[in-house]
HTML snippet that shows the backbone in 3Dmol.js (N, CA, C, O; Angstrom):
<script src="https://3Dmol.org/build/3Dmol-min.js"></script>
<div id="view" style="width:600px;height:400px;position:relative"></div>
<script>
const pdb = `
ATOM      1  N   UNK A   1      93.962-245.830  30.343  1.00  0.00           N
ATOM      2  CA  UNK A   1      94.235-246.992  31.199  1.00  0.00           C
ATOM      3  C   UNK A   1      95.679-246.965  31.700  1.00  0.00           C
ATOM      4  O   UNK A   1      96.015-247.754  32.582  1.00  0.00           O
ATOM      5  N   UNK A   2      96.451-246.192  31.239  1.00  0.00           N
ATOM      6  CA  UNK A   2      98.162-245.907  31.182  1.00  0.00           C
ATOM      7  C   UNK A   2      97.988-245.478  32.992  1.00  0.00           C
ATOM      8  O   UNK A   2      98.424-246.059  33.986  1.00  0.00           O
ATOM      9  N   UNK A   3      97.117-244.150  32.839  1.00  0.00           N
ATOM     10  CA  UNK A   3      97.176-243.383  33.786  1.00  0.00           C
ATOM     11  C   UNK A   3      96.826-244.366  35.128  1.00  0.00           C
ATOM     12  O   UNK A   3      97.703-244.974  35.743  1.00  0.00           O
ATOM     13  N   UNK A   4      95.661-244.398  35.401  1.00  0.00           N
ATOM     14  CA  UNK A   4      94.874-245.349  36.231  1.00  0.00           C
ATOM     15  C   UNK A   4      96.108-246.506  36.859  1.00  0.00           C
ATOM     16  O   UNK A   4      96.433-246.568  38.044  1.00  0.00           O
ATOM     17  N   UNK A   5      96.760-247.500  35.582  1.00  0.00           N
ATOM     18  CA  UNK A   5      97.519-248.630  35.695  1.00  0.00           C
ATOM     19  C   UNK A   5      98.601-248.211  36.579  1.00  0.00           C
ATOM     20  O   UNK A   5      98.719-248.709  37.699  1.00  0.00           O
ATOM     21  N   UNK A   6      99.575-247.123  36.036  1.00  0.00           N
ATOM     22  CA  UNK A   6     100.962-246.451  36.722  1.00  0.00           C
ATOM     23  C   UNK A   6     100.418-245.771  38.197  1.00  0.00           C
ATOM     24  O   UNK A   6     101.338-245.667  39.008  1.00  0.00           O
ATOM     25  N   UNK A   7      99.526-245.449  38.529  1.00  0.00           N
ATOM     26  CA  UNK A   7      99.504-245.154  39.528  1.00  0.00           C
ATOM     27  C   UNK A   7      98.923-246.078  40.631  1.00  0.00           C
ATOM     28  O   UNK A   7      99.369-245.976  41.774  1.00  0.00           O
ATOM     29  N   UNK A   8      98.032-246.898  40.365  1.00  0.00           N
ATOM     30  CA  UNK A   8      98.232-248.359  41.057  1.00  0.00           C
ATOM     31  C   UNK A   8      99.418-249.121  41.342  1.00  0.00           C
ATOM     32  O   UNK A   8      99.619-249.715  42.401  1.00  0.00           O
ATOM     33  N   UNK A   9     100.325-249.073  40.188  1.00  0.00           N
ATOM     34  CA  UNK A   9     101.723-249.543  40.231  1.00  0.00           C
ATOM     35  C   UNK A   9     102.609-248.886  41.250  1.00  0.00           C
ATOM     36  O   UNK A   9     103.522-249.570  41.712  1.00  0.00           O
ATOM     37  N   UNK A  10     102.407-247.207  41.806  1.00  0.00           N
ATOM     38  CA  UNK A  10     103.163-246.636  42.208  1.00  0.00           C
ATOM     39  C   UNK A  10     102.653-246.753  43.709  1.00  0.00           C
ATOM     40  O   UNK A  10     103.360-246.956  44.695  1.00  0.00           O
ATOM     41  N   UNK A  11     101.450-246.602  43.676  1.00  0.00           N
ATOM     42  CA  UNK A  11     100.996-246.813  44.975  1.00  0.00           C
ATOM     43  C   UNK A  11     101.138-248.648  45.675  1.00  0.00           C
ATOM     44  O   UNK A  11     101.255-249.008  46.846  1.00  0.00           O
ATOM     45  N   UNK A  12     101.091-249.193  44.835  1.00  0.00           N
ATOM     46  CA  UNK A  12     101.276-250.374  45.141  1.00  0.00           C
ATOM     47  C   UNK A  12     102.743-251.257  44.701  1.00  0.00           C
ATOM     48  O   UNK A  12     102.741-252.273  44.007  1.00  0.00           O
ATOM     49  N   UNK A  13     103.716-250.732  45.167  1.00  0.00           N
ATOM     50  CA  UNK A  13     104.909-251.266  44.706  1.00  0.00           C
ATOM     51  C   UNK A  13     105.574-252.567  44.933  1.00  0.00           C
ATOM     52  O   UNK A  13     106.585-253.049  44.422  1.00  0.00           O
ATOM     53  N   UNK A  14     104.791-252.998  45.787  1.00  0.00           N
ATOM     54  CA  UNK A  14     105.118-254.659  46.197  1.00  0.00           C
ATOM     55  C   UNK A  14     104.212-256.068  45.677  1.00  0.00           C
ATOM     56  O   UNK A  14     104.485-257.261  45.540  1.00  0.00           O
ATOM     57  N   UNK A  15     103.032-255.242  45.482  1.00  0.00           N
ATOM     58  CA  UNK A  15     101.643-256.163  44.119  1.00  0.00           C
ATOM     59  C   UNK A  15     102.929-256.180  43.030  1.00  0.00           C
ATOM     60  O   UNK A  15     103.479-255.109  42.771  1.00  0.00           O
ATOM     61  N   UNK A  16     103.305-257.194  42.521  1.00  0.00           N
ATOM     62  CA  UNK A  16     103.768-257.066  41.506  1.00  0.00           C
ATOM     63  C   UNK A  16     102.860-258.232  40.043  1.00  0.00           C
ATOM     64  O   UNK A  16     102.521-259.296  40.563  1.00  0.00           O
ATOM     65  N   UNK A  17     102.655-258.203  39.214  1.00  0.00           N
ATOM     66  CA  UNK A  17     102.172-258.413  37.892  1.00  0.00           C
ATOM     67  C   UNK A  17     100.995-259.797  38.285  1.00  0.00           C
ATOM     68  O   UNK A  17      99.833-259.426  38.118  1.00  0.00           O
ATOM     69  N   UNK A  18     101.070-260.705  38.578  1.00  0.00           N
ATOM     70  CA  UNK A  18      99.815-261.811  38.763  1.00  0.00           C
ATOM     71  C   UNK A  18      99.059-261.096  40.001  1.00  0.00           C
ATOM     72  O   UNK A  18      97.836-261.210  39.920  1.00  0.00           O
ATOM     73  N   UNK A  19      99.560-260.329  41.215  1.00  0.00           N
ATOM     74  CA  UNK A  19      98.481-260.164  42.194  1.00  0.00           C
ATOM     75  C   UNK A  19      97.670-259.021  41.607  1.00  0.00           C
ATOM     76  O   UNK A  19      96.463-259.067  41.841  1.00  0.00           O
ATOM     77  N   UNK A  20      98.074-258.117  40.966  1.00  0.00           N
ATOM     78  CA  UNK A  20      97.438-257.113  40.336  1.00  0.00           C
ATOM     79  C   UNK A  20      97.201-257.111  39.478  1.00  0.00           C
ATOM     80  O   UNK A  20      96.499-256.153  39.151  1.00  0.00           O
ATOM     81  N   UNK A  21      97.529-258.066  38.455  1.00  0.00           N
ATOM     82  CA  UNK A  21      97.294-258.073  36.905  1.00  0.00           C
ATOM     83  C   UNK A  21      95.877-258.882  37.207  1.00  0.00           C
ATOM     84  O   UNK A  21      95.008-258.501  36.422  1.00  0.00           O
ATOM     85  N   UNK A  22      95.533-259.627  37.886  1.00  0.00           N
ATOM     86  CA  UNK A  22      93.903-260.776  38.031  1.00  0.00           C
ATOM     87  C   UNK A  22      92.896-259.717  38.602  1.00  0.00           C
ATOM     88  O   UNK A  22      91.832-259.578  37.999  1.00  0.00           O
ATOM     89  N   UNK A  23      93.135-259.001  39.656  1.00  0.00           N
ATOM     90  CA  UNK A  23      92.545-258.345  40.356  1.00  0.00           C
ATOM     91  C   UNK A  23      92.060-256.670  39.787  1.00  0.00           C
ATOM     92  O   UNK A  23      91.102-255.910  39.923  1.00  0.00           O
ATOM     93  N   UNK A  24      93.349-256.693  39.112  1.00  0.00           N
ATOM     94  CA  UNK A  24      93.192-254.992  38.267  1.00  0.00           C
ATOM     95  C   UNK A  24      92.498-254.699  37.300  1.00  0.00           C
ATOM     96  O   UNK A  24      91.899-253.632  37.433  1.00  0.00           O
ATOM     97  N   UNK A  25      92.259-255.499  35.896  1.00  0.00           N
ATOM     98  CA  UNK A  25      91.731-255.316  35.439  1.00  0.00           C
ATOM     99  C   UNK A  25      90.397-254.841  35.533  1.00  0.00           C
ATOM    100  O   UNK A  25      90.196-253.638  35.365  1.00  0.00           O
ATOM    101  N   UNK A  26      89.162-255.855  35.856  1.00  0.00           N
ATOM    102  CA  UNK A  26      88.139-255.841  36.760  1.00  0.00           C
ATOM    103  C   UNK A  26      87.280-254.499  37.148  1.00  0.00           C
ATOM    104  O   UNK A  26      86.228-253.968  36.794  1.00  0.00           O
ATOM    105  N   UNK A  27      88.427-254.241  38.157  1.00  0.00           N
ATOM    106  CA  UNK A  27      88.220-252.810  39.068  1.00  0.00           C
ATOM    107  C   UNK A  27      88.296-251.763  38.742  1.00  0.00           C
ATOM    108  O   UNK A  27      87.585-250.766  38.872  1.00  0.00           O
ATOM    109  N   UNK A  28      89.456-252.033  38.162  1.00  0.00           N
ATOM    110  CA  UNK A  28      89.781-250.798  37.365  1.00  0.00           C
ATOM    111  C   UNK A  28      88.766-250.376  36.028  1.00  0.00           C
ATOM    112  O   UNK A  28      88.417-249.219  35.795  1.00  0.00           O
ATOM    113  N   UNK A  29      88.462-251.311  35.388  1.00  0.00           N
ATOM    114  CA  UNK A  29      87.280-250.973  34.291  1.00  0.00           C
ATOM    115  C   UNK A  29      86.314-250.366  35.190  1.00  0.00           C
ATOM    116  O   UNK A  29      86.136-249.155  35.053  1.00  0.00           O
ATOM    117  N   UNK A  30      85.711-250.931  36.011  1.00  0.00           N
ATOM    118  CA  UNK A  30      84.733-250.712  36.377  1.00  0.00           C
ATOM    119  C   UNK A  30      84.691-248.542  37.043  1.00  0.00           C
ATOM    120  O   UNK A  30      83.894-247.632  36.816  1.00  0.00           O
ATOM    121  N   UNK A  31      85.959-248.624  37.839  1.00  0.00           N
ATOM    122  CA  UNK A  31      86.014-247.677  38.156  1.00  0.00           C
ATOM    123  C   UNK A  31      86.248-246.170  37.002  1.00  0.00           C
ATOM    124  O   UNK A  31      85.798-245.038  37.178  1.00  0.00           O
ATOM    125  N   UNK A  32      87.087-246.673  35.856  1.00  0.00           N
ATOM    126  CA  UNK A  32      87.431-245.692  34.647  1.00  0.00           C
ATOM    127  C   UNK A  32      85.723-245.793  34.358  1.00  0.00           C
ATOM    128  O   UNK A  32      85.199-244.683  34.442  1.00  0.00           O
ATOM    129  N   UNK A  33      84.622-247.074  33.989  1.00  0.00           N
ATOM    130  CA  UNK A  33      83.711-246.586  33.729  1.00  0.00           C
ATOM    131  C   UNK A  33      83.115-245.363  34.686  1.00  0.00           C
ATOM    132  O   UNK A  33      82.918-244.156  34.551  1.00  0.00           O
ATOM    133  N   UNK A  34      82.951-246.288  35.653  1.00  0.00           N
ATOM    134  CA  UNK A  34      82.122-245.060  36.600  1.00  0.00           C
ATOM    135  C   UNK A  34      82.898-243.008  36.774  1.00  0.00           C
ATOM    136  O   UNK A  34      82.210-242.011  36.993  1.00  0.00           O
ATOM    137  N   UNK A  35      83.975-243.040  36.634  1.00  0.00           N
ATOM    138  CA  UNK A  35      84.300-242.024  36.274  1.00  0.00           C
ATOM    139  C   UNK A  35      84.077-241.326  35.167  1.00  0.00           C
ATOM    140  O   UNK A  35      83.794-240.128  35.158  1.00  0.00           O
ATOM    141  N   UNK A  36      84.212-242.143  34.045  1.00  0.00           N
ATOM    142  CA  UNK A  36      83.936-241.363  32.521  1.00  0.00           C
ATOM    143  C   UNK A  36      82.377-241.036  32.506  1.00  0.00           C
ATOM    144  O   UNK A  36      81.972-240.024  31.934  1.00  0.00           O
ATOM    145  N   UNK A  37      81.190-242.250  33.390  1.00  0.00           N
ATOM    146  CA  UNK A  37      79.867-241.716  33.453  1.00  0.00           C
ATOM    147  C   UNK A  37      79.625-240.611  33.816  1.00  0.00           C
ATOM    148  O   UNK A  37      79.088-239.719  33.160  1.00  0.00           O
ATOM    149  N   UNK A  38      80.070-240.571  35.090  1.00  0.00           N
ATOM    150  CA  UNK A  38      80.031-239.099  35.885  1.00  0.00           C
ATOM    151  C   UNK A  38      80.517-237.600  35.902  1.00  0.00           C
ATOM    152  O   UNK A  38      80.206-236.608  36.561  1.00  0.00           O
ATOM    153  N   UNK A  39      81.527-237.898  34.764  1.00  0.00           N
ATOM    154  CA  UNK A  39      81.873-236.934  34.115  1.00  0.00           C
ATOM    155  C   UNK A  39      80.854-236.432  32.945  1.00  0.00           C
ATOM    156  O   UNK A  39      80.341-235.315  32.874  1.00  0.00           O
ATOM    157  N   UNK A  40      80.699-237.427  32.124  1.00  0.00           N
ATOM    158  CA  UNK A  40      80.120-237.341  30.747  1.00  0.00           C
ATOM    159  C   UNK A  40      78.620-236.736  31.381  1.00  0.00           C
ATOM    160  O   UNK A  40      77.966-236.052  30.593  1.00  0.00           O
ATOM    161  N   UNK A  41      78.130-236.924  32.563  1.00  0.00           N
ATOM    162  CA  UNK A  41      76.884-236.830  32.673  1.00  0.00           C
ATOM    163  C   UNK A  41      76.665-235.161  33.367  1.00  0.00           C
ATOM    164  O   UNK A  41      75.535-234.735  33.605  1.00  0.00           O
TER     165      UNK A  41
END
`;
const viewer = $3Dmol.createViewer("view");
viewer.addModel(pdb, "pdb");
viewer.setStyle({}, {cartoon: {color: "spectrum"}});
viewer.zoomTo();
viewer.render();
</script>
């Protein structure tokens, strides 16, 4: 989640902590899932 998080952060340098912290979580699970599926599979 380190990885995923810092590079949202880097790409998004002006989101700072409430616009991305509500919104990030969420997406981001969703997307680390769908990656680890598609790998694993």
């Amino acid at each position: 989640m380190a990885m995923p998080l810092a590079g949202l952060r880097a790409s998004l340098p002006r989101v700072r902590g409430p616009v991305i912290r509500v919104p990030a979580p969420p997406c981001l699970k969703l997307e680390i899932h769908d990656r680890n599926r598609t790998e694993s599979t």
